[in-house]
Kinemage of the C-alpha trace (Angstrom):
@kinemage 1
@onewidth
@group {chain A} dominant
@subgroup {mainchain}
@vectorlist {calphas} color= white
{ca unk a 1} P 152.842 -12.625 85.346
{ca unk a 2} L 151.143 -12.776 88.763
{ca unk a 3} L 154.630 -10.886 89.722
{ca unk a 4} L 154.150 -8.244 87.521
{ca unk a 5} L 150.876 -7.427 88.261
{ca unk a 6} L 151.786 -7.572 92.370
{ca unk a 7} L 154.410 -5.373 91.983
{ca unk a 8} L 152.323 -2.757 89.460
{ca unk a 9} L 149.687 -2.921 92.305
{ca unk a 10} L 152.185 -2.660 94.781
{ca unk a 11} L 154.068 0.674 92.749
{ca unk a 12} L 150.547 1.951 92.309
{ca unk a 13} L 150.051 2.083 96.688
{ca unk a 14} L 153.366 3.417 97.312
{ca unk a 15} L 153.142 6.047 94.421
{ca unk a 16} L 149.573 6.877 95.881
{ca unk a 17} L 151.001 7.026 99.172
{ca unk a 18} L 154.443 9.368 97.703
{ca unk a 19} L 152.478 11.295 95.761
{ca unk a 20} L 149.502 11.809 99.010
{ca unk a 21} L 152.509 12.021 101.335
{ca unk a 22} L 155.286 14.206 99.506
{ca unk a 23} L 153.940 15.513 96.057
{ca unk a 24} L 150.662 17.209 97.439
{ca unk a 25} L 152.181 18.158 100.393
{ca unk a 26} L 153.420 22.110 99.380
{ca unk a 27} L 149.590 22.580 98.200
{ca unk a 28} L 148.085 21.623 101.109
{ca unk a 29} L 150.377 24.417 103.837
{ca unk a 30} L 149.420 27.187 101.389
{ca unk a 31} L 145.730 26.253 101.558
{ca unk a 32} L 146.022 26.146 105.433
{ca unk a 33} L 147.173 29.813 105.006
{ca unk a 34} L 144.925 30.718 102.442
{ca unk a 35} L 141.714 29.193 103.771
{ca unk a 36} L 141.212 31.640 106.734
{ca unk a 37} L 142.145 34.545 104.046
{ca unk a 38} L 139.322 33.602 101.708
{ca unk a 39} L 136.930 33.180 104.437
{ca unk a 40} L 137.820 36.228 105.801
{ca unk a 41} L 137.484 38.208 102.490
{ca unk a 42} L 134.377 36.535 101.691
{ca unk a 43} L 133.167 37.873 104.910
{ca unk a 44} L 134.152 41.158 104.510
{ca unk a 45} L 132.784 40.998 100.961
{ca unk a 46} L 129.358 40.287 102.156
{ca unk a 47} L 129.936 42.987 104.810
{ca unk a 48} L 130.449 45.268 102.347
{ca unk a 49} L 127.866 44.662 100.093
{ca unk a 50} L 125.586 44.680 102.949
{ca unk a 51} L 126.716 48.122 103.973
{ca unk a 52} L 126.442 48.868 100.104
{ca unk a 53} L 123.109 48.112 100.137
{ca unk a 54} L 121.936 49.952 103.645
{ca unk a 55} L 124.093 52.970 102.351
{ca unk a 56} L 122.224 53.181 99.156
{ca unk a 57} L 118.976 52.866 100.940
{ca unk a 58} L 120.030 55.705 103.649
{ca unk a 59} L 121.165 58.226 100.427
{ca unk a 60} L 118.377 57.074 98.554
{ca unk a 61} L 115.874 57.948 101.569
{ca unk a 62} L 117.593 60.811 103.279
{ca unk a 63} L 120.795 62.312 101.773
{ca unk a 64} L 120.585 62.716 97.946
{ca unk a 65} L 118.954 65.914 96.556
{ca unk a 66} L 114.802 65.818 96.708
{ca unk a 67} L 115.368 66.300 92.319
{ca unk a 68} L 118.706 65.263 91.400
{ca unk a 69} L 119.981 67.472 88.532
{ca unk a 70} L 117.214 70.311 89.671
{ca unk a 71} L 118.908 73.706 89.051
{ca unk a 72} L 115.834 76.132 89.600
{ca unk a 73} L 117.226 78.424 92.846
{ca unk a 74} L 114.675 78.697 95.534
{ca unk a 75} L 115.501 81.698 98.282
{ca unk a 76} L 115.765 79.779 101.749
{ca unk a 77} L 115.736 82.385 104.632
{ca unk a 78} L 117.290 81.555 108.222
{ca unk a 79} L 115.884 83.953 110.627
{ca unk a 80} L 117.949 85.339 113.804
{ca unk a 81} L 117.432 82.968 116.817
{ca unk a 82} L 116.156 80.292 114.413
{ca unk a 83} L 116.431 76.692 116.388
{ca unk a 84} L 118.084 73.643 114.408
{ca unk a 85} L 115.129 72.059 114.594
{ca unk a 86} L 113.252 74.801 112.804
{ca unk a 87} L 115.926 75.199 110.317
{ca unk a 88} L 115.467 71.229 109.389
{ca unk a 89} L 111.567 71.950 109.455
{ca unk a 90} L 111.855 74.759 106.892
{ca unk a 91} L 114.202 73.246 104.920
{ca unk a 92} L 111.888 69.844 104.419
{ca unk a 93} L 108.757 72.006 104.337
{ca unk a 94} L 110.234 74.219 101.392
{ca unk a 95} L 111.350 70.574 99.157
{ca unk a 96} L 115.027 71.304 99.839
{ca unk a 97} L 115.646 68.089 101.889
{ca unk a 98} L 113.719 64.689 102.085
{ca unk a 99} L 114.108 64.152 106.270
{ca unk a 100} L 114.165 67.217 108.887
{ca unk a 101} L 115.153 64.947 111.752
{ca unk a 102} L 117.834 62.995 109.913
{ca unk a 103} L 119.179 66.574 108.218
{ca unk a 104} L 119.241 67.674 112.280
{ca unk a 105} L 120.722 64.866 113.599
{ca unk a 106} L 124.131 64.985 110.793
{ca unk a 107} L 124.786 68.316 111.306
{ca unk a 108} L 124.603 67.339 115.187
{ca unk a 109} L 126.609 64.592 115.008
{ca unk a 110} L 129.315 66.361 112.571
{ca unk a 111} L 129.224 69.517 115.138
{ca unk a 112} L 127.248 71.762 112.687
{ca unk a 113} L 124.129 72.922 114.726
{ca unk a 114} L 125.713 76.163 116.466
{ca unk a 115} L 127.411 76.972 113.081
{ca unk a 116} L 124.487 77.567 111.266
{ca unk a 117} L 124.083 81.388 109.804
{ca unk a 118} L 121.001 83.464 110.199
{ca unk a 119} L 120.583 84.931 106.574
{ca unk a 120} L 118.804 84.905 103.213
{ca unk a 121} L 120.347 82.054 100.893
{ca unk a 122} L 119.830 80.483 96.866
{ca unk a 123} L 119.211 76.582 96.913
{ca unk a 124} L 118.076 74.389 94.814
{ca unk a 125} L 116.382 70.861 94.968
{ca unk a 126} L 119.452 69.473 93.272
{ca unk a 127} L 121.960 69.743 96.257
{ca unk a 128} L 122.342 67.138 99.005
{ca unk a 129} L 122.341 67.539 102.476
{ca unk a 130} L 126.421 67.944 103.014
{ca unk a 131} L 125.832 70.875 100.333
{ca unk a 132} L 123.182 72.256 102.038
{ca unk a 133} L 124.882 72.195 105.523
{ca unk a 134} L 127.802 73.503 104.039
{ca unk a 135} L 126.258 76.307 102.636
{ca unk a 136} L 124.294 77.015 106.043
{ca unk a 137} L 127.381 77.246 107.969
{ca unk a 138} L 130.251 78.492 105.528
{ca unk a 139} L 127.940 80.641 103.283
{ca unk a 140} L 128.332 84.422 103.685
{ca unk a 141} L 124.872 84.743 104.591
{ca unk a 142} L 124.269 87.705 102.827
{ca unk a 143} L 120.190 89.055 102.811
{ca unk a 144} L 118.631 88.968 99.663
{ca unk a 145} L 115.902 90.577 101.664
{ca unk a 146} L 115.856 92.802 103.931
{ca unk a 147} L 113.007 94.902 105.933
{ca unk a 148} L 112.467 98.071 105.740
{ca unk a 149} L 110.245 100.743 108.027
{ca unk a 150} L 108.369 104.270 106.992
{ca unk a 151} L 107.505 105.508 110.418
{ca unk a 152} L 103.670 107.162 111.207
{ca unk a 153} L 104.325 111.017 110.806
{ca unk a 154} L 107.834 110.508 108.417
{ca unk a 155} L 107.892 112.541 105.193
{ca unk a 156} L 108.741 111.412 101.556
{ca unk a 157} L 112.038 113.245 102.588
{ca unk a 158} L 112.653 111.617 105.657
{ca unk a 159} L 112.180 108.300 104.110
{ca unk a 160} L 114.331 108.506 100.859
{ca unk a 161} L 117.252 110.020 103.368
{ca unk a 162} L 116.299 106.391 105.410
{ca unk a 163} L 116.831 104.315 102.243
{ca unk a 164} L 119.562 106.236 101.098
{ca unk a 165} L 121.630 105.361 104.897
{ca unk a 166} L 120.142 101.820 104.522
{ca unk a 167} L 122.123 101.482 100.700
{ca unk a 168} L 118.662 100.251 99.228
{ca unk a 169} L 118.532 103.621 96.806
{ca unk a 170} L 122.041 105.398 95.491
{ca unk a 171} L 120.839 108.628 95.959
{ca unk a 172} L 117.777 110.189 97.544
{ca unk a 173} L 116.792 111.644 94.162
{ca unk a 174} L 115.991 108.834 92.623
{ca unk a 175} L 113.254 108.065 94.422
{ca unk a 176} L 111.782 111.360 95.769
{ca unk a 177} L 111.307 112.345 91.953
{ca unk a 178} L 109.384 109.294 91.367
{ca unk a 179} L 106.984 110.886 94.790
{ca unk a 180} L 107.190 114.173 92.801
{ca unk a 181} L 105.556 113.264 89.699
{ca unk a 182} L 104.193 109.589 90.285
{ca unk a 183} L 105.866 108.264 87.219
{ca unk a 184} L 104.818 104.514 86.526
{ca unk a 185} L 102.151 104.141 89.654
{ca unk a 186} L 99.530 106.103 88.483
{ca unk a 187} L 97.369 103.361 87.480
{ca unk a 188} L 96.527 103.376 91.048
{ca unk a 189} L 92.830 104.746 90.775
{ca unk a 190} L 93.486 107.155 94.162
{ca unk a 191} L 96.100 108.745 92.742
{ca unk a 192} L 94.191 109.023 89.522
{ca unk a 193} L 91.904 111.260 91.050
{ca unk a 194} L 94.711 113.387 92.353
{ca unk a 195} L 96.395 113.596 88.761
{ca unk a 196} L 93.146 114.468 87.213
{ca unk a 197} L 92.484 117.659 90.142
{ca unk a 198} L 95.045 119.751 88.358
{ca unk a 199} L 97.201 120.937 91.313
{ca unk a 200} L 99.825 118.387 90.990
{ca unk a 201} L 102.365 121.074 89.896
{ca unk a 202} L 101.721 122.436 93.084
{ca unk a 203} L 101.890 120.078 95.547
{ca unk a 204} L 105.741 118.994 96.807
{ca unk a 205} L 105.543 115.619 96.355
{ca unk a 206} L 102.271 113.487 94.593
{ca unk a 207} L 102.983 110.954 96.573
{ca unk a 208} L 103.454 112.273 99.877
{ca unk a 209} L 100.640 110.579 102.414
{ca unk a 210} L 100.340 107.921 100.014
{ca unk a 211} L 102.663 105.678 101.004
{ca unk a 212} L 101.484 103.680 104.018
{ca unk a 213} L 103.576 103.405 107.314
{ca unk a 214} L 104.993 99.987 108.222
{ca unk a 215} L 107.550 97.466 108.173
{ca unk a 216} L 108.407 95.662 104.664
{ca unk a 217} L 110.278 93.034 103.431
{ca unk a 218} L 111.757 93.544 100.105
{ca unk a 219} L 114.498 92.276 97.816
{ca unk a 220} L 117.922 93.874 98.312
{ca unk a 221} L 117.968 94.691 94.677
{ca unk a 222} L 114.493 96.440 94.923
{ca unk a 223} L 114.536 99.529 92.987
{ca unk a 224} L 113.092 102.725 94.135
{ca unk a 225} L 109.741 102.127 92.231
{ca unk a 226} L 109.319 98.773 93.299
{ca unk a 227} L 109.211 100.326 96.872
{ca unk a 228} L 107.001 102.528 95.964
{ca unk a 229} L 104.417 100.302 94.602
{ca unk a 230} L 104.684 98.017 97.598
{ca unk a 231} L 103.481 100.664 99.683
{ca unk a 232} L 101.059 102.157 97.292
{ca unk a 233} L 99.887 98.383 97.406
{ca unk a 234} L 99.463 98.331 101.246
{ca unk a 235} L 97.442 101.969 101.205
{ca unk a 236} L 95.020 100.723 98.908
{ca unk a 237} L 94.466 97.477 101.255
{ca unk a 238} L 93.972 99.733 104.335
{ca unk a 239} L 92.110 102.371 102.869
{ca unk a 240} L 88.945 99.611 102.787
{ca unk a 241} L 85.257 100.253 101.959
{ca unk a 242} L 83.788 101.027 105.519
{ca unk a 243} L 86.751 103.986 105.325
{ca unk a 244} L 85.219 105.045 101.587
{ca unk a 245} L 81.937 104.823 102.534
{ca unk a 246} L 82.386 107.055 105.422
{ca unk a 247} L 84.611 109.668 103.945
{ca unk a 248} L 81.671 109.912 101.397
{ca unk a 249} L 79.456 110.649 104.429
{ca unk a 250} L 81.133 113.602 105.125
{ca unk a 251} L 81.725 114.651 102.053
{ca unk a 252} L 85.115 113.944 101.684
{ca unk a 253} L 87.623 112.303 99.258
{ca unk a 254} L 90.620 109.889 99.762
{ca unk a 255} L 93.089 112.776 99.262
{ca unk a 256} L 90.815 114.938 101.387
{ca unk a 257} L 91.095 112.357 104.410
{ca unk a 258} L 94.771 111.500 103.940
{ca unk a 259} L 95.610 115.333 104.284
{ca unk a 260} L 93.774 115.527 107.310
{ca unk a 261} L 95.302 112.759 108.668
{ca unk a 262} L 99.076 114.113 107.895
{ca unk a 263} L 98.155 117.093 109.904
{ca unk a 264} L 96.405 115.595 112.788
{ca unk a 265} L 99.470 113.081 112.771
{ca unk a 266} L 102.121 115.833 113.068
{ca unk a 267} L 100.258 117.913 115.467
{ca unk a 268} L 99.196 115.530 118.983
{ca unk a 269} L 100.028 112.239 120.240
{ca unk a 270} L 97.917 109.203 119.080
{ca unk a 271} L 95.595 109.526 122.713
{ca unk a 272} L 94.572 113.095 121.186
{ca unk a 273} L 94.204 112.105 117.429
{ca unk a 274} L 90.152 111.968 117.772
{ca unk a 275} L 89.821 115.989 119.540
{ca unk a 276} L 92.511 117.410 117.493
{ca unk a 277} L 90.599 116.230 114.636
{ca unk a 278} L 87.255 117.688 116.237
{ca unk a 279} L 88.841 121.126 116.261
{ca unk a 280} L 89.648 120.772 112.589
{ca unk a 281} L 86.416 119.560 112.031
{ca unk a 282} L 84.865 122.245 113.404
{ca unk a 283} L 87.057 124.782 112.010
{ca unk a 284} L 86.254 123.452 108.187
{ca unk a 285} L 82.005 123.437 109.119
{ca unk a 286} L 82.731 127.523 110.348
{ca unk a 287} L 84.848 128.217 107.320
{ca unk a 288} L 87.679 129.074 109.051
{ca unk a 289} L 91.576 129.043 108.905
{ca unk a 290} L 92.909 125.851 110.067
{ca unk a 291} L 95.982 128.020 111.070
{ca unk a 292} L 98.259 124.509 111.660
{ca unk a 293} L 101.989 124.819 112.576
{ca unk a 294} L 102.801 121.652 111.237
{ca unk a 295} L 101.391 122.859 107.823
{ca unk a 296} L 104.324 125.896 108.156
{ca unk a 297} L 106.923 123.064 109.242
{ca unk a 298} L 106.322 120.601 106.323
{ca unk a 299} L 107.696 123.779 103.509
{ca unk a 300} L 110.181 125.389 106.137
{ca unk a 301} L 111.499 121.912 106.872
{ca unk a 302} L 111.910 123.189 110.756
{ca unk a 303} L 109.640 122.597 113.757
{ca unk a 304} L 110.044 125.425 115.424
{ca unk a 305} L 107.457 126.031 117.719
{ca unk a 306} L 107.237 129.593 118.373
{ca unk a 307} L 106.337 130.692 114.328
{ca unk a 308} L 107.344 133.823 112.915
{ca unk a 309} L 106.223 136.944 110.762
{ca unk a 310} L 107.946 135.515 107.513
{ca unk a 311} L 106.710 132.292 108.443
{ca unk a 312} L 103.320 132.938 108.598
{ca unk a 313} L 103.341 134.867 105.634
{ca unk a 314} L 104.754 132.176 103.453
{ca unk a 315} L 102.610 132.131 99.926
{ca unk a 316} L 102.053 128.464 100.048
{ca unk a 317} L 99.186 126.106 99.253
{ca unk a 318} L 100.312 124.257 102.057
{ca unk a 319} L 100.059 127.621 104.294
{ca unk a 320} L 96.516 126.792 106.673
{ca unk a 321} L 97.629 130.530 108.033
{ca unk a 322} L 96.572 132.387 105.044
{ca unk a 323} L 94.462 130.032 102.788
{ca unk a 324} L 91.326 128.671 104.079
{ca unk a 325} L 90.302 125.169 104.128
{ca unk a 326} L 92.602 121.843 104.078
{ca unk a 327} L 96.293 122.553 102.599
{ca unk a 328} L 96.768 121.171 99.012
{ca unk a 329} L 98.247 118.138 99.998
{ca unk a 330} L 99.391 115.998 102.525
{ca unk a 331} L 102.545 116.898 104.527
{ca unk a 332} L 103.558 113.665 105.588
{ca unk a 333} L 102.567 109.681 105.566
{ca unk a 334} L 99.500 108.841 108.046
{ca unk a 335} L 99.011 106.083 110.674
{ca unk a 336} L 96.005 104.163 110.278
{ca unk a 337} L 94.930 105.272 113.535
{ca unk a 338} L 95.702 109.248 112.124
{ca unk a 339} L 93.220 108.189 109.642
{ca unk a 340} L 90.707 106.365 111.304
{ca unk a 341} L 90.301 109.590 113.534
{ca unk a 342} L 90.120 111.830 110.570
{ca unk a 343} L 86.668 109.635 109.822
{ca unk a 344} L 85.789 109.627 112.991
{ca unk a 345} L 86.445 112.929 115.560
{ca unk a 346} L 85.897 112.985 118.822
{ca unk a 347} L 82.149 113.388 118.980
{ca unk a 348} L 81.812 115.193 122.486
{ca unk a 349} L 84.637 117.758 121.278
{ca unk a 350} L 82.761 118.485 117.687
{ca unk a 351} L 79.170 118.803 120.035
{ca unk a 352} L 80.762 121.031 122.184
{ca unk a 353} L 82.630 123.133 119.377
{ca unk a 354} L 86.479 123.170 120.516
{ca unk a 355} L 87.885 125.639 117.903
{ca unk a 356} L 91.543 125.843 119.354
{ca unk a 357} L 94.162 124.138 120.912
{ca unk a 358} L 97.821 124.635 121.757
{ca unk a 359} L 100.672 122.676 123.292
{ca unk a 360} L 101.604 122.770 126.832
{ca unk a 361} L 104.966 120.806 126.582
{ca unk a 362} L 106.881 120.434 123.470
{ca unk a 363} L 108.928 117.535 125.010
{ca unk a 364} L 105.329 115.178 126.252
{ca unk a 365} L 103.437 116.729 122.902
{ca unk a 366} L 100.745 117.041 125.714
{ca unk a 367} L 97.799 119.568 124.599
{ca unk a 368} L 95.569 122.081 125.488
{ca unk a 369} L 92.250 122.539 124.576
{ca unk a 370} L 90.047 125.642 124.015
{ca unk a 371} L 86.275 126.810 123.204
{ca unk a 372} L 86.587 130.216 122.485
{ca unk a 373} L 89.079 132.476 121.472
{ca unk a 374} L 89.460 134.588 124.431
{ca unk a 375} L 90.265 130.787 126.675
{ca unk a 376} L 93.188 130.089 123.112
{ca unk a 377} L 95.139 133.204 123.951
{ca unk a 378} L 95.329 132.943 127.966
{ca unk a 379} L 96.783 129.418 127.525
{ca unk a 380} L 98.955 130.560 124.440
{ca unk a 381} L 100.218 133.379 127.216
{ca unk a 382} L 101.141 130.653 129.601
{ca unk a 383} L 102.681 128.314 127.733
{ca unk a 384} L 104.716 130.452 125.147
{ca unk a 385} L 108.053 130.658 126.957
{ca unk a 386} L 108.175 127.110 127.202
{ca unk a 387} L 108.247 127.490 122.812
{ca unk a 388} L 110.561 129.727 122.996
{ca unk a 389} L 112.801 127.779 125.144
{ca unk a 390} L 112.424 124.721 123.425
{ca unk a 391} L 113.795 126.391 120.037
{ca unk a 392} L 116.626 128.702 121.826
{ca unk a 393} L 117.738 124.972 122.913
{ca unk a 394} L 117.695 123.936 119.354
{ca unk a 395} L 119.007 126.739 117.899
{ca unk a 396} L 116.086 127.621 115.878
């Protein structure tokens, strides 16, 4: 018995020992290779999900869209010469992106900054940053607003023939009939005073002087009227209440003070706006002809400068040669300044009762001025051939 249970004891080492030495031995190379493996991957798992984590927080804080799903389009604008910087400033101060500096430093690192395209584009507060700097740099960067200008002195003509070359109106009809008649503005109280005179049939255009000189933005798609209101809009701003009060000083209306304006516009250079309107000034207190050129030029549609018979025989409201007073309307659209100085003449020139003047160079627009008749036609003597010249050269 004692035997027996020796030699189980004994089987049971040396089994131990077979089965530690030779039956556990294939497990243990594999684990050897496999043990570096699973560290490694745990490693790189917990890399990963560290980088998860610090990725979602980056997107979360920088790159996904300020309202994800947002659709509404916003118009974004990118002006010529526009810095990166102040691209990334616009862009976080209109909502589009959550981080200026970190929207300026991707597209520097990625090579984007000097690929950027000055233009007018649609965003919303649904697109990420990589959208957004795509659409920057790859987008046509096509206007969808663009500026327009109606220069001091221009006429309703002038300025539909402007649009017309610009492609903002198809034709030039379109919007001078809209001037003609004042279809759909004339809920503007200024021009309801001008629709209620009764000599709208007469005048060339209702809206001629009424549309205020300056630079606009407005919506490629504008249509004609839409321009037309815009600048309605700006003449009532400029025409303010110290302007009303003193046209009612002397007597005067809006339409009154515009027309003057047109004509002291066309006829000097802004340094002589104040004594040409002191002649005219003058003229109106003695009842006189105003006897303008510029009031012939606006129906012939030429400035010639030396007029002739037929000219000045023209049977024309607008004709200061042979009907007394202001013409009916005015004959083109007036600077503020052309304005002011129909408010305010030159007070030495009204005290001292200049009646004429004339131009001594066609090409400066420089002027001369006269007292009395007698002074009018030596200068008009002297200076005539230079008139004449100046339309032989243009054919006129």
């Amino acid at each position: 018995m004692a035997n027996k249970r020796h030699s189980k004891r004994e089987y049971d080492f040396e089994t131990l020992r077979d089965e530690r030495e030779y039956g556990f031995y294939w497990y243990s190379g594999i684990w050897n290779i496999l043990r570096p493996i699973l560290i490694g991957a745990g490693a790189l798992l917990l890399v990963f999900g560290l980088l998860s984590s610090a990725w979602t927080a980056i997107n979360e804080a920088f790159i996904s869209p300020v309202v994800p799903g947002d659709t509404m389009e916003i118009a974004f604008t990118v002006a010529s010469g526009n810095s990166l910087s102040r691209v990334s400033r616009n862009l976080e101060e209109q909502g589009l992106i959550k981080n200026s500096s970190f929207f300026k430093y991707y597209c520097d690192f990625a090579g984007l900054g000097q690929k950027i395209q000055a233009g007018d584009y649609m965003m919303t507060r649904g697109m990420n940053i990589f959208e957004i700097a795509d659409l920057l740099t790859t987008g046509d960067g096509h206007p969808i607003t663009l500026d327009i200008t109606l220069i001091p002195g221009h006429t309703l003509e002038d300025f539909a023939a402007y649009l017309k070359e610009k492609g903002i109106i198809q034709t030039e009809n379109e919007f001078l009939d809209l001037c003609r008649t004042g279809e759909g503005v004339s809920d503007y109280y200024f021009l309801n005073d001008v629709l209620s005179s009764g000599t709208t049939a007469q005048r060339k255009y209702l809206l001629e002087g009424y549309l205020a000189p300056n630079t606009y933005e407005i919506y490629t798609n504008a249509s004609a009227l839409d321009i037309i209101k815009k600048l309605l809009a700006q003449t009532d701003y400029i025409f303010h209440s110290e302007w009303q009060a003193r046209a009612s000083e002397l007597g005067m209306n809006m339409d009154q003070v515009l027309t003057l304006a047109s004509m002291i516009e066309k006829e000097a250079k802004k340094s002589d706006f104040t004594k040409v309107s002191a002649v005219f000034h003058n003229r109106l207190a003695a009842k006189m002809k105003l006897q303008s050129d510029v009031t012939i030029h606006y129906v012939t549609t030429e400035r010639r400068m030396s007029l002739r018979s037929s000219d000045l025989a023209i049977d024309s409201p607008y004709n200061t040669y042979k009907y007394t007073g202001l013409p009916i309307g005015p004959i083109c659209n007036p600077s503020p300044e052309a304005i002011n100085a129909a408010l305010y003449p030159d007070e030495s020139y009204v005290a001292e009762k200049y009646l004429y003047f004339c131009s001594k160079d066609p090409d400066t627009g420089e002027l001369y001025f006269s007292k009395t008749l007698e002074e009018h036609e030596r200068a008009t003597e002297i200076y005539a051939p230079l008139w004449q010249a100046y339309d032989q050269e243009r054919g006129l």
